[in-house]
C-alpha positions as CSV (number, residue, x, y, z in Angstrom):
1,X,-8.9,13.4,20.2
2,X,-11.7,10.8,20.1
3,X,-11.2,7.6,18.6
4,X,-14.0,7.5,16.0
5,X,-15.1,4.2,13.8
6,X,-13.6,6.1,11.3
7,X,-10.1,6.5,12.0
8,X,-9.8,2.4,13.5
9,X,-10.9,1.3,10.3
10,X,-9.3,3.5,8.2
11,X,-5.7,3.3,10.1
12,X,-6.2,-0.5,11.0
13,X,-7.2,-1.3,7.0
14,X,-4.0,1.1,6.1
15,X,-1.3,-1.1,8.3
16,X,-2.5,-4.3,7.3
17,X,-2.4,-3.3,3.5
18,X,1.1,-1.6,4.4
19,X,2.6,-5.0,6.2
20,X,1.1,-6.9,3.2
21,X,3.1,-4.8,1.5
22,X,6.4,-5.0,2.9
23,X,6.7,-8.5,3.7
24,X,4.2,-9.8,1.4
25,X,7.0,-10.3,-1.9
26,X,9.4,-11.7,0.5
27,X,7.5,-14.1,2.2
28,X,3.6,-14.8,1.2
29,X,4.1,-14.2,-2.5
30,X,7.1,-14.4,-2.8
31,X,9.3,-13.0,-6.1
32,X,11.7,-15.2,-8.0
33,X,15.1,-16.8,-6.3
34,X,18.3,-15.5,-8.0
35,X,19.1,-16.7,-11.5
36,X,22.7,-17.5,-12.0
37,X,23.8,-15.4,-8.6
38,X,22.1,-12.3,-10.6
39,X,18.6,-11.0,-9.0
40,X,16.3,-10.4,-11.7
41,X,13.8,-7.3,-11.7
42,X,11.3,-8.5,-9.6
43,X,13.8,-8.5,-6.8
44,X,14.3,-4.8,-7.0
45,X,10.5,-4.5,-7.1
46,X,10.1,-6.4,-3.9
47,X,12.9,-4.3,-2.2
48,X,11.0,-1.2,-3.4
49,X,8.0,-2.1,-2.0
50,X,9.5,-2.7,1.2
51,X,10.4,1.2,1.5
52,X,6.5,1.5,0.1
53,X,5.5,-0.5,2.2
54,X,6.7,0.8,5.5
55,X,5.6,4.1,4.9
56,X,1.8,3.2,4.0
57,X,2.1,1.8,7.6
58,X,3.8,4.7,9.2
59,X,0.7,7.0,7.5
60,X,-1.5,4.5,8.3
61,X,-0.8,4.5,12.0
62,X,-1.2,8.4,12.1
63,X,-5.0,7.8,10.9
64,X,-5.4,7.0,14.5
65,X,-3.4,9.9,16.0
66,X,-3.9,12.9,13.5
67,X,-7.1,15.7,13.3
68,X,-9.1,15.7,10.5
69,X,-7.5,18.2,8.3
70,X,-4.3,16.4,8.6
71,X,-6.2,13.5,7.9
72,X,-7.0,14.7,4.6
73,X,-3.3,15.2,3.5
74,X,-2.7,12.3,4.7
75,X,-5.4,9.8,2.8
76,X,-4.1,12.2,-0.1
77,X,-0.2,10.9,0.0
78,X,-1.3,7.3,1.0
79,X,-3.5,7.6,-2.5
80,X,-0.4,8.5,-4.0
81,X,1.6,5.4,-2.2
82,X,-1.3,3.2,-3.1
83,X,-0.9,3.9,-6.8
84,X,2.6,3.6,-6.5
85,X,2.2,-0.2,-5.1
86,X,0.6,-1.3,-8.7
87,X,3.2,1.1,-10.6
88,X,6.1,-0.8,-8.9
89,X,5.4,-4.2,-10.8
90,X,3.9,-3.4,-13.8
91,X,5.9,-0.2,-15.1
92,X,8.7,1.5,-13.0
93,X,10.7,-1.4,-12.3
94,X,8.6,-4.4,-13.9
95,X,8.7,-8.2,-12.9
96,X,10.2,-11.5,-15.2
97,X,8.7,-11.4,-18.4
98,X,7.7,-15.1,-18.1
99,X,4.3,-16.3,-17.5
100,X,5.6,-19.4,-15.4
101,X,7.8,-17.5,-13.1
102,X,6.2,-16.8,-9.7
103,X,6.7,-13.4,-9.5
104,X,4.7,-12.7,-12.8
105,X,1.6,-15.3,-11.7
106,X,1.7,-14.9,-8.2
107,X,3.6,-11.6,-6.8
108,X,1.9,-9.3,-9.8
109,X,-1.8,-9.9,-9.4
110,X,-1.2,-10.1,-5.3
111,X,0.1,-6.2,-5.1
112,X,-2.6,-5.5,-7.8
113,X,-5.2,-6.2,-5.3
114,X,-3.5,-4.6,-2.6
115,X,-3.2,-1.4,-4.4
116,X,-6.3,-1.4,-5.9
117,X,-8.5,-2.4,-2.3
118,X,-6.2,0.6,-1.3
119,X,-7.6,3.6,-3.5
120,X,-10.9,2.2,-3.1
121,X,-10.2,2.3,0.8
122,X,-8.8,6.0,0.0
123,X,-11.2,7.7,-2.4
124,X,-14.2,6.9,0.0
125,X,-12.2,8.0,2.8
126,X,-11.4,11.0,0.9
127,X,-15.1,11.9,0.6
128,X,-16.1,11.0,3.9
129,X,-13.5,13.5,5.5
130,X,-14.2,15.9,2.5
131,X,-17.9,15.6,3.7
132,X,-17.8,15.6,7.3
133,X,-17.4,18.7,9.2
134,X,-14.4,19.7,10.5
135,X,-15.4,20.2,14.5
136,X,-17.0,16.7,14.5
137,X,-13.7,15.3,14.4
138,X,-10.9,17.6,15.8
């Protein structure tokens, strides 16, 4: 297995996004404190994209490690998770419904950017590894 540009950028670009992920609503942009001892939604939301989180990274880390058709599948489910990171907040679960609370101004927008830089990341990596022939990367 040889080590190409491709797969350090692709893996390296895929953990980052993955940590930013998991610790990024507990800690960076952070969701709302409990209200009343009761966590609101965009608690659950933040403790779903942990589990989201940690797999994007796991995946991503087997970028470096993986041939190029299992590459493939893979870019294909971390589309999937990347799609998932922007469902998360704005339909499965949700965050608060008010625009002041920091979840809503500051947690919402943050993991729309980080799952949209991820599909970008994955549909060109898609086509590259669509386009690129097999025995150049085994």
């Amino acid at each position: 297995m040889k080590l190409t540009k491709n797969r350090l950028l692709t893996g390296g670009a895929y953990t980052i996004l993955g940590i930013l992920t998991t610790i990024g609503p507990q800690t960076i942009f952070a969701v709302c404190d409990a209200m009343d001892g009761k966590f609101m939604k965009c608690h659950w939301t933040a403790r779903a994209e942990v589990g989201n989180g940690i797999i994007i990274i796991l995946l991503g880390f087997l970028l470096f490690l993986s041939s190029h058709k299992i590459r493939v599948g893979l870019q294909i489910a971390l589309l999937a998770l990347s799609v998932q990171t922007i469902l998360l907040p704005n339909i499965l679960i949700g965050v608060c419904g008010g625009n002041h609370m920091s979840c809503r101004s500051l947690t919402l927008p943050a993991l729309n950017v980080i799952g949209a830089i991820s599909i970008i990341i994955g549909v060109i990596n898609l086509i590259y590894l669509l386009r690129i022939k097999d025995k150049e990367h085994k």
